[in-house]
N, C-alpha and C positions, 0 to 999 in steps of 0.2 A: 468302269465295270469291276464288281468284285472279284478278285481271286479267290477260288474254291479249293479248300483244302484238298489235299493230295497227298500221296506216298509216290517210293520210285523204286525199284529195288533191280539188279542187276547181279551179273556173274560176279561172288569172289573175286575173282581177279580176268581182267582181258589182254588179251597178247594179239597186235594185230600189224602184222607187217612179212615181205617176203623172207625166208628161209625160217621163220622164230620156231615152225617146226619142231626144229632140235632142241627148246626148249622140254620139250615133253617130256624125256626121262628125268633134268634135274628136276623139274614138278611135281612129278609122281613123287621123288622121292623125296621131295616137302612134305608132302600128305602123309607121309609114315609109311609108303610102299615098301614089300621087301618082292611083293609078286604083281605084276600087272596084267589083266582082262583086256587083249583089244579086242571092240567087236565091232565089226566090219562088214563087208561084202567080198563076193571075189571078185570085179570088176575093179574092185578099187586092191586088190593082192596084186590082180594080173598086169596093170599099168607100173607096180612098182611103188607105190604111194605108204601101202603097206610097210613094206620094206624097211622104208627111211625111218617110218615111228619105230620099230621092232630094234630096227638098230640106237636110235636116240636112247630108249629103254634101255639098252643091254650096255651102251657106255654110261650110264649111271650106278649100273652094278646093280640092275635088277635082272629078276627071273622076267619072263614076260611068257604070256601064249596068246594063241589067234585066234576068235570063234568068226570064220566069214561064211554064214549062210544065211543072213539078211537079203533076203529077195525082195523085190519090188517094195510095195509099202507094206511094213507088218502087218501080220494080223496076229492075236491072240496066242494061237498055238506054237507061232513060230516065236513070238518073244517066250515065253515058259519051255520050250526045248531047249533056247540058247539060255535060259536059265539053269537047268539040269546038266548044263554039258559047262557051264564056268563055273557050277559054284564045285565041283569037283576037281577046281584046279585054286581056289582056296583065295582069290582075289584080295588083298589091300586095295587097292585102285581102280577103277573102270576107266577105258578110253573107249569113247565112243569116235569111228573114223570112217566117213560119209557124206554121205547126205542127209536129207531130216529122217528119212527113217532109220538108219544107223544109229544116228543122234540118240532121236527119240525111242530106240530101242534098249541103249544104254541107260538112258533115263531109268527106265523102268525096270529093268535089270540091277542096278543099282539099287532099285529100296525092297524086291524077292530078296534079293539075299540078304537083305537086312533081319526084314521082318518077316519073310514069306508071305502064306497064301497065294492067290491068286491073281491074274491081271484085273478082274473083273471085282475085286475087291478095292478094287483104288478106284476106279471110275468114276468120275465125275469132278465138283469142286475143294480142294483140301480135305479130302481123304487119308491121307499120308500121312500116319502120326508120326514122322519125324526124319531128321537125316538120315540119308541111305550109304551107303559106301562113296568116297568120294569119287567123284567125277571128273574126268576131263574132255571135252567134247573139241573137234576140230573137223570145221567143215570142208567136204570138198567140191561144192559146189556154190554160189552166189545166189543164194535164192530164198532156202525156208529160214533162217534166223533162226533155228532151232538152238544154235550151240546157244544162244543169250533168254532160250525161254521157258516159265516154268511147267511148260505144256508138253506131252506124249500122244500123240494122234495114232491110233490102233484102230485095225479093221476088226469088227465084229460080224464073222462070218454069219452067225446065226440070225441075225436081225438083218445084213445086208446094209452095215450103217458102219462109217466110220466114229469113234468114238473119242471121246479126249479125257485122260490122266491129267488133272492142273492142280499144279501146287507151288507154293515157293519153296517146298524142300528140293523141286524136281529143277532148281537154280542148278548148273555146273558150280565147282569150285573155284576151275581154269575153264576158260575159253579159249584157243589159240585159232586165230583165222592166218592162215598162211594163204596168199591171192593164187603162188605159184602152181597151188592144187587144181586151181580151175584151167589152166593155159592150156587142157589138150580136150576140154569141153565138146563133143561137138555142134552145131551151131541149135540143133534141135533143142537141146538138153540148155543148153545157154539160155534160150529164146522162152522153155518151161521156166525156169527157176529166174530169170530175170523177172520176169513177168508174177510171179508169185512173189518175188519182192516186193516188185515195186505195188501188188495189192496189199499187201502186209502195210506196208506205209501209208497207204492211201485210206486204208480202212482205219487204220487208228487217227490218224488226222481229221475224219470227221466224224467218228462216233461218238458215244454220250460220256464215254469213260476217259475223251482225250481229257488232258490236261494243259497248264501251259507251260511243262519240261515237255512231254510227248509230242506237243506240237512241233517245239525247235525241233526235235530229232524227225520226228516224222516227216517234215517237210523240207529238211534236210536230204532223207534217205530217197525222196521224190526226185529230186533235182538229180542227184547222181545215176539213179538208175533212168530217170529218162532222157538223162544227155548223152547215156556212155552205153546202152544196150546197145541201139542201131549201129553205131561203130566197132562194137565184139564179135557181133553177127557180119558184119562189112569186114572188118581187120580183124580176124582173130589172134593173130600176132601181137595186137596192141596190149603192153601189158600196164601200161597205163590205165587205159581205158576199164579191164580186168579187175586192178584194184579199187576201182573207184566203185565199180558194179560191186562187188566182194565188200567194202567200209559200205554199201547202200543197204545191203543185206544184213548187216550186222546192224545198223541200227533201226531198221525195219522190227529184227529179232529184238532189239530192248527197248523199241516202244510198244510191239504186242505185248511184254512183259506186265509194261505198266498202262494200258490200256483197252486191249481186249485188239477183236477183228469183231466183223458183223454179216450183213447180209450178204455179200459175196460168198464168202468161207460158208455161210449155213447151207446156200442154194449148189454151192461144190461138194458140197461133203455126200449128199446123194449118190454125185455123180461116180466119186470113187467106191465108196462103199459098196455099191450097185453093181457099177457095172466097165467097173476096174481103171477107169482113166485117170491118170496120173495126176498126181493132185493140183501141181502148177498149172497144168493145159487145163484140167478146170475150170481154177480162178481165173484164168486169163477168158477163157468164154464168156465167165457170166458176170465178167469184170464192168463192160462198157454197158450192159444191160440194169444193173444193180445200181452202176451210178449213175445213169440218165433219171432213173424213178428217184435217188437222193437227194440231187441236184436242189430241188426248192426246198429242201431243210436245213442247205447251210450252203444260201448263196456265197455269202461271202468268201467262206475257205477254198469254196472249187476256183473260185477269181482266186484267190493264193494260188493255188495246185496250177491254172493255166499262165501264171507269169512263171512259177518255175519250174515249168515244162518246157520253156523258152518262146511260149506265145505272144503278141503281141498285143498287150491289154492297152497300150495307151489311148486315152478320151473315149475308153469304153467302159456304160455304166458295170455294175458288179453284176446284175443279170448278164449282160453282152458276154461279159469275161467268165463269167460261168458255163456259160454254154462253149465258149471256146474249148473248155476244161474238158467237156467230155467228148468234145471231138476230137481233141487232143490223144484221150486215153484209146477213143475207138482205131484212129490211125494208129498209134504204139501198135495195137495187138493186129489190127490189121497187116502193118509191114514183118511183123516176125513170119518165120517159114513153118509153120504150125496151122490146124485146122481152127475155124475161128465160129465156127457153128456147131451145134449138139448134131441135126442132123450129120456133119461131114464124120462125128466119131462112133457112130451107128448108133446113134437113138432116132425112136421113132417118134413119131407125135402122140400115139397109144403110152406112151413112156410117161405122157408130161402128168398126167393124172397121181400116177404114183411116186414120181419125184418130187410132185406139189407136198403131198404127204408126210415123205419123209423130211423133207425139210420144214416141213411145218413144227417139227417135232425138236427141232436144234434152239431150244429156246435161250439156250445160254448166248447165244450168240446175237438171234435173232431182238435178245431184249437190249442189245448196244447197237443196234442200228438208230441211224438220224429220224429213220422215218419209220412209220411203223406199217410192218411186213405182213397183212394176214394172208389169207388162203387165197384168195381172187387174185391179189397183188405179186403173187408169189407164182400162179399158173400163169399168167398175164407175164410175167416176166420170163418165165420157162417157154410160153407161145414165142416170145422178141426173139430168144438166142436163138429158139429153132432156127 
């Protein structure tokens, strides 16, 4: 078989191991900082997590401030307030310190105060005319890959549609994954953002834009996250197990980089946008739903995906072992401690007509799916999750 041309592109630089944390202030002050932007949450001030970066900062012999009012998953107006409240603190450096909307709020925050205007000015694909302020992003959760991607996911109140910023300026400069950050997870939040990994990996491993770099990592990032979820959720103590969910997530996050997600992300992006549910419990819904209708457009990979899920593929043809793959995936989401139906997160069935719609409409997405997703396929699939 030919190999098909390909690119790969990746953060600057990755820092991935427990404590490297304390790298952050020498980093920043790589980058030419003399002041640094952390912007954060206060869930992540009030555990303390905050803290550690503020102080790593301030032993480099920088200025440093906090903006933590990143609530739930941005939208719009909250990224442009935290833009009006940091660029009045005169930033060299951005740290973005979270989860993916932290992240992805830094993102974006980073190229206002480059260039200005608007959020809604960037929207869409490579919009960004250029590097923004540098970046460093450090995650504290095991789940969106955001710190390694050139994506910003904002809600747009006004349409009721989550939206995406994608650019390759919107790369970090530094990524630093410290696993430590996840050890006080609770099992809930573990069970979202594992589960949203390990789609991140699974969707790029069989869409049109994989690759065969994308593939090693993305079937990589499958095996870790579906060997070591069920044991973080069983041992949360295990910090073993921790970082290996935490390296599944990171490279979940740089093979979206270089090759997209698809019909899961399109068919979830309604669901947040809408009608607010978290974007991992999402993906994880419309997870086993999305890959049952894929399944006969690339038997072969989901036989990958069920032998390193730990299935037992032997003297079973590649259909056999395919179908193992997605019951595979529907067990995963089934054993987490999470709602696993639309109905159980209060949609009605009157709901599915106009989430057919909106995700009809995500076409960036919907055009790197394996199979092809129209209108019927798409209610048809919102009727299963019911």
């Amino acid at each position: 078989m030919e190999i098909k041309t390909f690119s790969f592109r990746a953060p600057g630089v990755t820092i991935f191991g427990r404590g490297t944390s304390k790298d952050t202030g020498p980093r920043a002050k790589q980058l030419g900082a003399r002041k640094v932007s952390i912007i954060t949450d206060k869930n992540i001030v009030n555990v303390g997590i905050a803290e550690k970066i503020v102080q790593s900062i301030r032993s480099a012999n920088l200025e440093v401030n906090l903006f933590d009012e990143i609530e739930g998953e941005p939208d719009i107006d909250m990224i442009e307030n935290c833009v009006r409240a940091v660029r009045e603190e005169s930033p060299e450096v951005i740290v973005g310190l979270g989860g993916g909307s932290c992240m992805d709020a830094a993102k974006v925050v980073a190229i206002l105060l480059k260039y200005g205007g608007k959020v809604c000015d960037y929207i869409g694909t490579e919009k960004v005319p250029g590097k923004g302020l540098p970046v460093i992003l450090l995650p504290t959760t095991a789940g969106t890959g955001a710190e390694a991607t050139p994506n910003a996911i904002v809600t747009n109140k006004s349409i009721k549609l989550k939206q995406a910023v994608v650019s390759t300026y919107l790369l970090p400069d530094v990524a630093i994954v410290d696993p430590s950050f996840t050890d006080t997870l609770p099992p809930k939040v573990t069970a979202f953002t594992g589960l949203d990994a390990f789609t991140h990996a699974f969707e790029c491993y069989i869409c049109k834009k994989a690759s065969p770099l994308t593939d090693i990592i993305a079937l990589e990032a499958i095996g870790l996250i579906a060997q070591n979820l069920r044991e973080v959720i069983k041992n949360p103590d295990n910090k073993q197990a921790r970082d290996k969910l935490a390296l599944g997530s990171l490279l979940g996050g740089i093979a979206i980089t270089n090759s997209g997600t698809g019909g899961v992300h399109a068919l979830a992006y309604p669901l947040g946008g809408t009608f607010g549910i978290p974007h991992g419990l999402a993906n994880a819904i419309m997870l086993p739903w999305v890959s049952e209708f894929n399944m006969p457009a690339c038997i072969h990979k989901f036989a990958q995906v069920a032998e390193k899920m730990g299935e037992n593929t032997k003297n079973l043809s590649p259909e056999e072992a395919a179908i193992k793959a997605v019951s595979a995936i529907k067990k995963l989401v089934e054993d987490m401690p999470i709602p696993s139906r639309l109905r159980d997160v209060g949609i009605e069935k009157e709901d599915i007509p106009r989430l057919t719609d909106l995700a009809s409409e995500v076409k960036r997405l919907l055009d790197n799916n394996p199979r092809e997703l129209g209108v019927s396929e798409i209610r048809k699939i919102y009727e299963k999750a019911f």
